[in-house]
C-alpha positions as CSV (number, residue, x, y, z in Angstrom):
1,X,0.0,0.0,0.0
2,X,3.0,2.4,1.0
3,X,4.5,1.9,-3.0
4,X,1.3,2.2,-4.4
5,X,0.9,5.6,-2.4
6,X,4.3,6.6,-3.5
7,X,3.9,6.1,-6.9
8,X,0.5,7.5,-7.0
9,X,1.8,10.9,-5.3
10,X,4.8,10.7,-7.3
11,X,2.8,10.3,-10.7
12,X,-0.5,12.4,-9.5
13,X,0.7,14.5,-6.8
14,X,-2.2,16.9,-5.5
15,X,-4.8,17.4,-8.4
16,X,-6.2,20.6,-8.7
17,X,-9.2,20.0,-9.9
18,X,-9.9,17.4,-7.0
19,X,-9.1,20.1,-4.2
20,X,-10.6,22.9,-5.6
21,X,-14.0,21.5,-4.9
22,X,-13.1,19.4,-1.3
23,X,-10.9,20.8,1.3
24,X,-7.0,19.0,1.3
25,X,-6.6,17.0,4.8
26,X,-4.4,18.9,5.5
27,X,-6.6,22.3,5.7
28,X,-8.7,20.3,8.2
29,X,-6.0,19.5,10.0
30,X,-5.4,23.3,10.3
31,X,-8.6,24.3,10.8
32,X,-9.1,22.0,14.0
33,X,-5.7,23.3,15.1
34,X,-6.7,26.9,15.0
35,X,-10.1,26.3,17.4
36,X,-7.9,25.0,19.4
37,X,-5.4,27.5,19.9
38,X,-8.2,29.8,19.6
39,X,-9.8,28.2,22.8
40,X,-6.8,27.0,24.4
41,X,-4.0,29.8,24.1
42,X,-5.0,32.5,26.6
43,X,-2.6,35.8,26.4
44,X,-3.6,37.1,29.7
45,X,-2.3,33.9,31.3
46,X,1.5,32.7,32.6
47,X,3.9,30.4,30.8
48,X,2.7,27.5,33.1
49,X,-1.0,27.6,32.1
50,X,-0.6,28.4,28.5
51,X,2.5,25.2,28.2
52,X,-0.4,22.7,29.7
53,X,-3.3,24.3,27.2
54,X,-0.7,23.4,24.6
55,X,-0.5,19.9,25.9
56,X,-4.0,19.6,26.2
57,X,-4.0,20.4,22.7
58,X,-1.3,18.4,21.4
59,X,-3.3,15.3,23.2
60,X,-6.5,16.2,21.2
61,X,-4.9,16.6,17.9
62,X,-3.3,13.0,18.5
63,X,-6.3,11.6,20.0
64,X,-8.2,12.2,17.0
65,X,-5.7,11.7,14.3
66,X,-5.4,8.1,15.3
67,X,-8.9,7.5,16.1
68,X,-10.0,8.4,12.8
69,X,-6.4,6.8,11.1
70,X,-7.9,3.6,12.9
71,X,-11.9,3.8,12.0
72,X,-10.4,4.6,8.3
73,X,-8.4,1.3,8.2
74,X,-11.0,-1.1,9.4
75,X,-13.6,0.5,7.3
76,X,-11.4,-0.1,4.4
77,X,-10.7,-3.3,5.5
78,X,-14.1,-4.4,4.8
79,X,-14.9,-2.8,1.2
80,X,-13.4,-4.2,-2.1
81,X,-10.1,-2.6,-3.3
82,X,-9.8,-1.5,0.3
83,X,-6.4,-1.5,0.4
84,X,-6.3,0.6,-3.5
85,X,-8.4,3.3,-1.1
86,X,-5.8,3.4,1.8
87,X,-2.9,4.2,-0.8
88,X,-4.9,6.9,-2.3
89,X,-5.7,8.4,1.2
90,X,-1.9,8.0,2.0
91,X,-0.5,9.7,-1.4
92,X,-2.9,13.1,0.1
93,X,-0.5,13.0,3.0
94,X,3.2,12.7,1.0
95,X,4.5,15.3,-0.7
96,X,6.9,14.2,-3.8
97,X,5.2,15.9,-6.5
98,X,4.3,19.4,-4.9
99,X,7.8,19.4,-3.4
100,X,9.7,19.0,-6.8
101,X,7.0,21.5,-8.3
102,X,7.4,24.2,-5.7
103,X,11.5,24.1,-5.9
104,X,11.0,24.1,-9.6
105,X,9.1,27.0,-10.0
106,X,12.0,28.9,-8.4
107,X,14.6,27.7,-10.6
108,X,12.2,28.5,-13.9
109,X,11.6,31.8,-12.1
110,X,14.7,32.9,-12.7
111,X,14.9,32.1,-16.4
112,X,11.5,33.6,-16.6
113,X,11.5,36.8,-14.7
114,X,14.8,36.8,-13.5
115,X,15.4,37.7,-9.7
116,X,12.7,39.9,-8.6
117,X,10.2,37.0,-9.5
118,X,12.7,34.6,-8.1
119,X,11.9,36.4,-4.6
120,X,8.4,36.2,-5.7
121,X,8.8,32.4,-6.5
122,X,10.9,31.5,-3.2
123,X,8.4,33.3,-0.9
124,X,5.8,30.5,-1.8
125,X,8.6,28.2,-0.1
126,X,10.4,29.7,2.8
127,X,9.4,32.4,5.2
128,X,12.5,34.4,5.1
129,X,12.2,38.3,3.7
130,X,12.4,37.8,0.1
131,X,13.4,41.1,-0.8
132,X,16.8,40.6,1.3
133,X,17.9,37.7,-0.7
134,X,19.9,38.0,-3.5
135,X,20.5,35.5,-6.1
136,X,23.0,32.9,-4.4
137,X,20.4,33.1,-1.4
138,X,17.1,32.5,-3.1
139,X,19.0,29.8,-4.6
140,X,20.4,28.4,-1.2
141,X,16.9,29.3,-0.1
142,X,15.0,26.9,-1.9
143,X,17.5,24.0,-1.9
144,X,17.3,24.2,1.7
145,X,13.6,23.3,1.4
146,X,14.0,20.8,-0.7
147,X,15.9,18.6,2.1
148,X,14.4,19.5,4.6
149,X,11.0,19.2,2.9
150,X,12.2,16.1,1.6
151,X,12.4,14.5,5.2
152,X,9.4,15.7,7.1
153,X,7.5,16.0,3.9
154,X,8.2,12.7,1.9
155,X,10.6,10.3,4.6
156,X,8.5,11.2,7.4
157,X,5.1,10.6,6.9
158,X,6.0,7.6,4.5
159,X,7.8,5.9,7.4
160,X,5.1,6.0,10.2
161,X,2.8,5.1,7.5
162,X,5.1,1.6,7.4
163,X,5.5,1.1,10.9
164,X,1.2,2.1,12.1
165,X,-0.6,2.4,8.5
166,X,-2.9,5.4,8.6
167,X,-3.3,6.2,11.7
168,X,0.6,6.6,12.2
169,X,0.5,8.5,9.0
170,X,-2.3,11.0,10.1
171,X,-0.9,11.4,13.4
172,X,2.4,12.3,12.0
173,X,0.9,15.0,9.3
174,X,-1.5,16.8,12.6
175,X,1.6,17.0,14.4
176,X,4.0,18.7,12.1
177,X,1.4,20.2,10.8
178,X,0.9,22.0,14.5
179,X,4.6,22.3,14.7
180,X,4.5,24.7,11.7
181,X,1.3,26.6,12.9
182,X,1.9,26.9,16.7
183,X,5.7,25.5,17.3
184,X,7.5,28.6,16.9
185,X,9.4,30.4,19.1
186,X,7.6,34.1,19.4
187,X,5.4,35.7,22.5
188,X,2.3,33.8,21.1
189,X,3.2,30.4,20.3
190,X,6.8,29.8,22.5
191,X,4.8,28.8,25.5
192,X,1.8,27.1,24.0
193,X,3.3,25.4,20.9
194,X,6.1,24.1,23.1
195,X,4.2,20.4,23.2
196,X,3.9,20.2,19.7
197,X,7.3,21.1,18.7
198,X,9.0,18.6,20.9
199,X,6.7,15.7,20.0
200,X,7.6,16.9,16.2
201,X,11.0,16.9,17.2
202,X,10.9,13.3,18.8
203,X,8.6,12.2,16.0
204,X,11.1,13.4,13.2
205,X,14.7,12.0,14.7
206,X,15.3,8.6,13.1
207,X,13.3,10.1,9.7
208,X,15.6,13.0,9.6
209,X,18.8,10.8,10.0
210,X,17.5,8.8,7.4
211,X,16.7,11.1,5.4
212,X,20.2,12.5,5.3
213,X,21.6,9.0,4.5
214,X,18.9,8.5,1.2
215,X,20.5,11.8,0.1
216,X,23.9,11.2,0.4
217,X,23.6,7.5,-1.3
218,X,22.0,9.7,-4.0
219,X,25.0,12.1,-4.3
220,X,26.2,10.5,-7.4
221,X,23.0,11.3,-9.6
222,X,24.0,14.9,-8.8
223,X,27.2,14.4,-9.3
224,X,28.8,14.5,-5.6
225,X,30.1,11.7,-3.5
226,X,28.6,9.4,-1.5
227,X,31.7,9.5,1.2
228,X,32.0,13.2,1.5
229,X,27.9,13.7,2.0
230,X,28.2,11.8,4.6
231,X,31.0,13.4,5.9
232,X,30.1,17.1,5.4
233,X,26.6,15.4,7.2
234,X,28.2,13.9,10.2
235,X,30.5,16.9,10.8
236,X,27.8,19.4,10.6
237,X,24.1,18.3,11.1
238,X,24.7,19.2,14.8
239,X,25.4,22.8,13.9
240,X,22.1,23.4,12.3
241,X,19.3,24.9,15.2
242,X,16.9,22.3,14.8
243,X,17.7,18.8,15.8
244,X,16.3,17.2,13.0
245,X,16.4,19.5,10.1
246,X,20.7,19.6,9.9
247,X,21.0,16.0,8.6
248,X,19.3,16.2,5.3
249,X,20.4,20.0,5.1
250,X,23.9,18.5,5.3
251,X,24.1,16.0,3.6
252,X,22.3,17.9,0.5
253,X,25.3,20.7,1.0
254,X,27.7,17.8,1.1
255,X,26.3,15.7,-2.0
256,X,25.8,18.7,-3.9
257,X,29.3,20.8,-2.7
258,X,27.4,23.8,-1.7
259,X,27.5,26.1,1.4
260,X,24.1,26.3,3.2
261,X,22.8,27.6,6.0
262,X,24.2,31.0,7.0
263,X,22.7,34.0,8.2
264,X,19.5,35.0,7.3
265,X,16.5,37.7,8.0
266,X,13.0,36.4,8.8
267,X,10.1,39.2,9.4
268,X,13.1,42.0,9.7
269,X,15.0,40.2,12.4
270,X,18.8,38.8,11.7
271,X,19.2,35.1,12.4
272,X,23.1,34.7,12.4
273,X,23.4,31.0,12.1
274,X,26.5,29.0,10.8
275,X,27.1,27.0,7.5
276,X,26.6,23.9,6.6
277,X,30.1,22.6,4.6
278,X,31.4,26.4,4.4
279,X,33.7,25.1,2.1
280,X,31.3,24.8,-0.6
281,X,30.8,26.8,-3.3
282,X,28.1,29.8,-3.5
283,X,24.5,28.2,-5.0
284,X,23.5,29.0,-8.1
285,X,20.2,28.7,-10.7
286,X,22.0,26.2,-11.6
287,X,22.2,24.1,-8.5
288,X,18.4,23.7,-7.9
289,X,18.1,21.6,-11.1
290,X,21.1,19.4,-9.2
291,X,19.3,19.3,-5.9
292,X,16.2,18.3,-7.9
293,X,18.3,15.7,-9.7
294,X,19.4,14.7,-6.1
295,X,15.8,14.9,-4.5
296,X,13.9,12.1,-7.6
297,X,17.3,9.9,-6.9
298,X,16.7,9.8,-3.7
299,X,12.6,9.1,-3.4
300,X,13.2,6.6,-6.1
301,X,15.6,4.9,-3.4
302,X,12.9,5.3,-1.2
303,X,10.2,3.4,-2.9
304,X,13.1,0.7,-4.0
305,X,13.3,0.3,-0.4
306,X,10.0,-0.5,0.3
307,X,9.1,-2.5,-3.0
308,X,11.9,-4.9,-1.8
309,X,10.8,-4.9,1.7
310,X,7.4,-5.7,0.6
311,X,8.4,-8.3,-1.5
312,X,10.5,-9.9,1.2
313,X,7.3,-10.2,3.6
């Protein structure tokens, strides 16, 4: 079910016409996170209050992600081509297609509009200020994404799916999916969204690490090495702020031989953080069409993976 979801995500991706008439899951995910914050995250109150509303949250979301990942599976259980209906619900929650589509764009933005709609483009992808970035940045910008995306978007999701079916696949999405709504650090959300953001830590650290490791077996289709991926991945994933997100950000820099990371300006404020191989060379228009060389190597690998695990069960 996992491979057929794979390749129907990788081949379909997220139709249009299909969502333009029926909210995404992910949208209702959203939606039943923003109630809850609305109900739950109270300004007037201390850290300790608003930390166990966050909690409280957190259990909801999780609660009802699996109880409706399990009702799901044994309904499907029970109809004919069940199992064809599970891999179309799971290719909703991975995110192959829209990932290459969305780096893409920023690479044909460039040749199209050159770097004013390259800011445009990249916007769609990262929250830093786009008019601070010039063209190396955008460019770093965006293959950034594209690892990082590539484990909590594609890895992720694809690997609780293996080990708990849907309802480890929906409880994954409602959880990141909270992480990037509520798990940031500002006056609002550091407090409440600190629940979330952990258990999306926790839920993301073996994913992550093999994430980084798909990437760096890739290297050669990009033409890097697998050795010094690893390497440049080993040395520095620990430098990056998150916990999770420095593997497959180093590993990319590594396969690829590019600098990432670095300081960068999100809503106005500086955020001075250190490179990622600093050796590397500069990115370039150039080097997204690599990285997206290096990102269909690797989920190919992925869905090797599992067509020869399946077969071996």
């Amino acid at each position: 079910m996992l491979v057929m979801a794979l390749v129907l995500d990788a081949l379909v991706g997220d139709p249009r016409a299909v969502w333009g008439h029926i909210p995404h899951p992910v949208v209702l995910m959203g939606q039943l996170i923003g109630v809850l914050e609305q109900r739950l995250n109270d300004a007037a109150q201390t850290e300790a209050p608003r930390r166990a509303g966050g909690a409280l949250a957190l259990a909801i979301l999780v609660f009802v992600a699996f109880g409706i990942g399990t009702g799901l599976t044994i309904l499907l259980r029970h109809i004919p081509f069940g199992s064809l209906f599970v891999a179309v619900l799971a290719s909703t929650l991975l995110a192959q297609r829209s990932l290459y589509e969305h780096i893409a764009h920023v690479g044909d933005a460039f040749a199209e509009g050159g770097l004013q709609a390259a800011r445009v483009s990249v916007a769609r992808v990262v929250g830093r200020d786009p008019e601070a970035l010039d063209e190396p940045a955008i460019c770093r910008a965006a293959i950034e994404s594209c690892a990082e995306n590539f484990s909590d978007g594609v890895l992720a999701p694809a690997f609780w799916f293996a080990l708990f079916g849907l309802p480890g696949l929906i409880t994954y999405k409602i959880v990141n999916t909270a992480d990037s709504m509520i798990g940031h650090r500002t006056e609002r959300f550091e407090a409440f969204g600190w629940a979330s953001a952990r258990f999306d830590d926790l839920l993301n650290f073996l994913p992550a690490r093999l994430s980084g490791l798909l990437l760096a077996v890739a290297a050669p289709i990009a033409g890097g090495s697998v050795s010094r991926s690893i390497s440049i991945m080993w040395r520095d994933a620990r430098r990056h702020r998150s916990p999770n997100a420095g593997w497959p950000e180093s590993a990319a820099a590594g396969a690829l031989d590019l600098a990432l990371g670095g300081p960068r300006q999100y809503a106005g404020q500086s955020v001075d953080d250190p490179y990622l191989n600093p050796e590397g060379h500069r990115a370039q228009p150039g080097d997204i069409t690599r990285a997206l060389r290096l990102l269909l190597a690797a989920c190919g690998l992925e869905i090797l993976i599992y067509g020869m695990l399946a077969l071996s069960v």
